[in-house]
N, C-alpha and C positions, 0 to 999 in steps of 0.2 A: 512581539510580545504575545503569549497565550491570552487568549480572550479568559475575563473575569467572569465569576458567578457576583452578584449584585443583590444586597436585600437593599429595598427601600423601606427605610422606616419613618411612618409619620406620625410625629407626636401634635396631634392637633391640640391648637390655641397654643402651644408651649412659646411662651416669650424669648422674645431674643435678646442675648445679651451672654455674656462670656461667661462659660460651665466654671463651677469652682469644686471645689472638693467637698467643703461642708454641706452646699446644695443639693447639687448634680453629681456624686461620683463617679459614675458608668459614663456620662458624658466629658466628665472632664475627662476619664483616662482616656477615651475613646480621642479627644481632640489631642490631647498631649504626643499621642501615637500618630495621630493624624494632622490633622487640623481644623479649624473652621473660619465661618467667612466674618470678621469684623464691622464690615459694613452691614451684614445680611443681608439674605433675599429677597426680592420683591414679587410680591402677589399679584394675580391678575384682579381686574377688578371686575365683580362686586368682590373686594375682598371679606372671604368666607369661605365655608368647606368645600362646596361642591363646586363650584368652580375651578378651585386651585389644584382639588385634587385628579378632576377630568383633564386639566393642562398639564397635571406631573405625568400622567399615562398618555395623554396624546401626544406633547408636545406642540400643541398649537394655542392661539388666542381662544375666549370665551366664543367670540364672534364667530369662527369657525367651528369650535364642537358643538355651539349652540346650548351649554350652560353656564349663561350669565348669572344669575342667582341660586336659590333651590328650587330654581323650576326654570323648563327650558321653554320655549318659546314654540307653539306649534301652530297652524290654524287656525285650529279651534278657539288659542288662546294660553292661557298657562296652563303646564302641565308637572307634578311634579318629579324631578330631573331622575330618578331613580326607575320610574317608568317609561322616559325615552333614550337616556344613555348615552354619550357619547356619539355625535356624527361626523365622525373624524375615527380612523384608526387605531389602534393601542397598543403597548407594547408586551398584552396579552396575545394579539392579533399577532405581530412581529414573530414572536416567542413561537407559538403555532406553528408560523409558517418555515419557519426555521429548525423545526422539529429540536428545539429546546423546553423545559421544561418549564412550564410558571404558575407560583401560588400566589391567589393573595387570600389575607385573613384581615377582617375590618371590625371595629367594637361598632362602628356607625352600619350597620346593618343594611343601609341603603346606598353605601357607598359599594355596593356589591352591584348592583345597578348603572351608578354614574360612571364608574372607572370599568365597565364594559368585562367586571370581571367572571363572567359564563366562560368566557372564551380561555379563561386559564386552564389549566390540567385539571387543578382544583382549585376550590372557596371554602369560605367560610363566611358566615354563617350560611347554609348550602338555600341558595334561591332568594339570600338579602332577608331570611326570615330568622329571627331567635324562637327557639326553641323555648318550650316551657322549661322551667328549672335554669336557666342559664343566669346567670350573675349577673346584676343588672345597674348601671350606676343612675342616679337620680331625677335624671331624663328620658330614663326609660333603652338604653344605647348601653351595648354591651362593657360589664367591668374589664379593666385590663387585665386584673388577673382569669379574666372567661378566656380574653385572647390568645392569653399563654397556653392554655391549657387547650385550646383549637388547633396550635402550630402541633400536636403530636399527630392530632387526624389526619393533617394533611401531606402526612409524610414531607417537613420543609428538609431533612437531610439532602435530597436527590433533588432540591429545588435550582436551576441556572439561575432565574429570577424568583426573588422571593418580597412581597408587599404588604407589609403590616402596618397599619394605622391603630395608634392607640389613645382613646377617647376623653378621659376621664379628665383631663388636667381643663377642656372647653367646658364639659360642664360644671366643673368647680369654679371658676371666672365669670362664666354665667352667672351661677346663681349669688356666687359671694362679693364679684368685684376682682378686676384686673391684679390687685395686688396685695387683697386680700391674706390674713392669718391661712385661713382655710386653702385659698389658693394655692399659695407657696408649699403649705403642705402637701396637698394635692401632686407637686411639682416633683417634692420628693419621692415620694411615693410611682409615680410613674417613672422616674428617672431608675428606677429600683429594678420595676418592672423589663424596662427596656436594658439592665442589665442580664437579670437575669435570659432576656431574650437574645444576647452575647453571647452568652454561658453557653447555649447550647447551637451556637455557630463558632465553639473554637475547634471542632475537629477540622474544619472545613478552613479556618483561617487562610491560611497559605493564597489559596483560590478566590479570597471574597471581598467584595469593596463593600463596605455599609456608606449608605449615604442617609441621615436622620435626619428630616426638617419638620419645620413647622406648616402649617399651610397660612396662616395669617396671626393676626396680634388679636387684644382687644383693648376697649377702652371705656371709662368708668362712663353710665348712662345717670341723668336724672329720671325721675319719673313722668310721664306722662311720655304720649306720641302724634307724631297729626300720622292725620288718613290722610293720603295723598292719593291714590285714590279718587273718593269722592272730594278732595277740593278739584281735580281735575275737572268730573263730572258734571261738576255745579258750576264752571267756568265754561262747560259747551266745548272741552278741548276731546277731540277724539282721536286719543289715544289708552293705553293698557298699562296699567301701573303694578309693578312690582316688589311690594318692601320688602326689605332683606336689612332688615337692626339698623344699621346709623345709614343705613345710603339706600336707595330706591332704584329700580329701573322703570325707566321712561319708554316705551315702544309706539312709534308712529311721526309722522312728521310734525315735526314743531318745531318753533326757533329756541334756538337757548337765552334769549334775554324774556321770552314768555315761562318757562320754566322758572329763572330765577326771582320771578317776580309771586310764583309759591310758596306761602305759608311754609316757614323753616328751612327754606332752601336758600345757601350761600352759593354751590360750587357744583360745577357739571361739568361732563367731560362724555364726547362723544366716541363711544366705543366702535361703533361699524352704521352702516346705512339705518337709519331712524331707529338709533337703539342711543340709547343717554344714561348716564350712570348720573344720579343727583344725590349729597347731599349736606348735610347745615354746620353750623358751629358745633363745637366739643360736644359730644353729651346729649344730642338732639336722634330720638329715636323715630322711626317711619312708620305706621302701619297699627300696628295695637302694642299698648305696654302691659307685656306680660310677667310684669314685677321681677325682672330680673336687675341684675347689677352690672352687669359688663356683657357689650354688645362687637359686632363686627358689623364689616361690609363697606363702611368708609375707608379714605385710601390713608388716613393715620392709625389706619391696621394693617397695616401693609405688607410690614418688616416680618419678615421671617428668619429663625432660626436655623442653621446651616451648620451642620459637623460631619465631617467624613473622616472614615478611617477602614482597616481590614491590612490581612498581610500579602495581598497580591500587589504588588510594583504599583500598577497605576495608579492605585487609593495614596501615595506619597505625590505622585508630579497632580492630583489633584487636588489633594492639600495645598500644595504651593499653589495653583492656580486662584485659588478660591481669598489668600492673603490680600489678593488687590482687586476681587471681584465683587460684586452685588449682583448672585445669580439671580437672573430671572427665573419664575417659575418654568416659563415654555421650554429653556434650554434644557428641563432635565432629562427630557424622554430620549435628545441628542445624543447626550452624554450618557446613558446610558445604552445605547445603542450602541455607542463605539467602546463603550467599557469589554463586552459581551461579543462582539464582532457580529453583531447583525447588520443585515443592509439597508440602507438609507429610507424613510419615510416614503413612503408614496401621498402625493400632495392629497389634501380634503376632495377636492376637485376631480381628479384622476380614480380617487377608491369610488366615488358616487359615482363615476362612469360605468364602474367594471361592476361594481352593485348592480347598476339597472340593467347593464347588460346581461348579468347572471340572472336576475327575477326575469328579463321579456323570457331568455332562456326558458328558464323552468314553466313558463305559462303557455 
């Protein structure tokens, strides 16, 4: 079978749950032609943006690219993830080396950073920065119709791999509440957009797999939040605390029955060597409450949203795949690999080698 061209499309926050017609049109036909995953996907955790979307481009755990939250973990201390990037490979990197072509376009403006996307052909917003005048939704994170209107700069016609994340539907959740009037409209509204972003991949049909997901869920918060943080501090535990909305990361050795015996914390789960992912019952916010209404990062945000479709052969035996699955997020970059006929991942381990060996090089 002829290797596919592939857009990934991410509709962040977009809930999961089956596309209908009155809602979602452009998803539902896209799933009727295709399919999607019933079970849905599952997020790595801190389920939230910038992790899930650095494991859809690497293909690996948080633990490996080294963003577990929105910010990665360096020396120093936390940094945040858009200024260290990915240490782990990408299937911008792939794409390169393969002398195939790859865009991505992002409303999250820093995800131009996390998903290591310098190394595409082209970006958008060029350097992770918005431009003055650029259309802005209420967080300050590019509108989806700005995005649309990026894919012309970036020539996506000639794209083999093409990656558009669109924004707008997280911060309407944020700010109004999971299942909010506002939200739902919100929902519409991008499901519009992400038609119209069809529209201008049906010359190419024949040739193209769409794969649309969510990167995580949300879920309603109360007001108020502990610092965790400083209860650590004030308990003489030395370690580095992370909030990221309903779940925290814990950095440093501690035992997990000392963790659970923190202020709000019910539930922990060890991600990699002295790295803890904590946090509390429904509704229980980490770090500061910054008056929003629906948060992430706990793992009953998990569930993601999964629709594939396109008129190249594979986008069907992937549909059927996906009927009895709950992709994980890591498998996408896989699976995209072998949509496209690029060659196998080179492990975390193996690119850090040939990294240090190209800098003693050039030194």
């Amino acid at each position: 079978m002829r290797p596919a061209a592939v857009a990934l499309v991410i509709l962040d926050a977009f809930p999961h749950g089956p596309p209908t017609r009155e809602l979602t049109p452009a998803l539902y036909s896209l799933a009727q032609s295709g399919g999607w995953a019933p079970a849905g996907g599952r997020a790595v955790l801190s389920a939230s943006t910038y992790p899930n979307h650095a494991t859809f481009l690497t293909g690996v755990d948080p633990i490996e690219h080294g963003i577990l939250t929105s910010h990665a973990l360096v020396e120093d201390g936390f940094r945040p993830a858009q200024e260290v990037g990915p240490g782990a490979p990408t299937l911008f990197e792939a794409c390169r080396e393969a002398d195939r072509r790859a865009v991505g376009v992002f409303g999250d403006q820093n995800l131009v950073g996390v998903c290591g996307a310098r190394a595409a052909d082209a970006h958008w917003p060029p350097d992770g920065v918005l431009a003055e005048g650029v259309a802005r939704g209420a967080l300050g994170f590019a509108a989806d119709a700005a995005v649309l209107g990026a894919l012309d700069e970036v020539e996506v016609d000639t794209a083999d791999l093409l990656v558009v994340q669109l924004d707008e539907v997280d911060t309407a959740r944020h700010l109004h509440g999971p299942d909010a009037p506002e939200a739902l409209d919100q929902c519409r509204a991008t499901d519009a957009a992400f038609g119209e972003l069809l529209t201008r991949l049906e010359a190419r049909w024949p040739e193209i797999v769409v794969i649309a997901l969510s990167d995580h869920d949300h879920e309603a918060v109360a007001s108020g939040a502990i610092d965790l943080a400083a209860e650590t501090r004030a308990r003489g535990l030395e370690v580095l605390v992370d909030h990221d909305g309903t779940a925290a990361l814990v950095a440093g050795r501690v035992e997990e029955r000392v963790l659970l015996e923190l202020p709000g914390v019910v539930q922990a789960a060890r991600l990699g060597d002295e790295r803890t992912l904590v946090w509390g019952e429904p509704g229980q916010q980490f770090g500061i409450d910054w008056g929003l209404k629906g948060q992430h990062g706990s793992p009953r945000t998990a569930r993601q949203l999964v629709v594939v479709g396109g008129g190249h052969p594979s986008a069907a035996v992937l549909a059927r795949q996906l009927e009895a699955l709950a992709p994980a997020a890591a498998g996408w970059a896989g699976r995209i690999r072998d949509l496209m006929g690029l060659p196998p991942a080179r492990s975390v381990t193996q690119d850090r080698k040939e990294r240090a060996s190209a800098d003693a090089r050039a030194r």
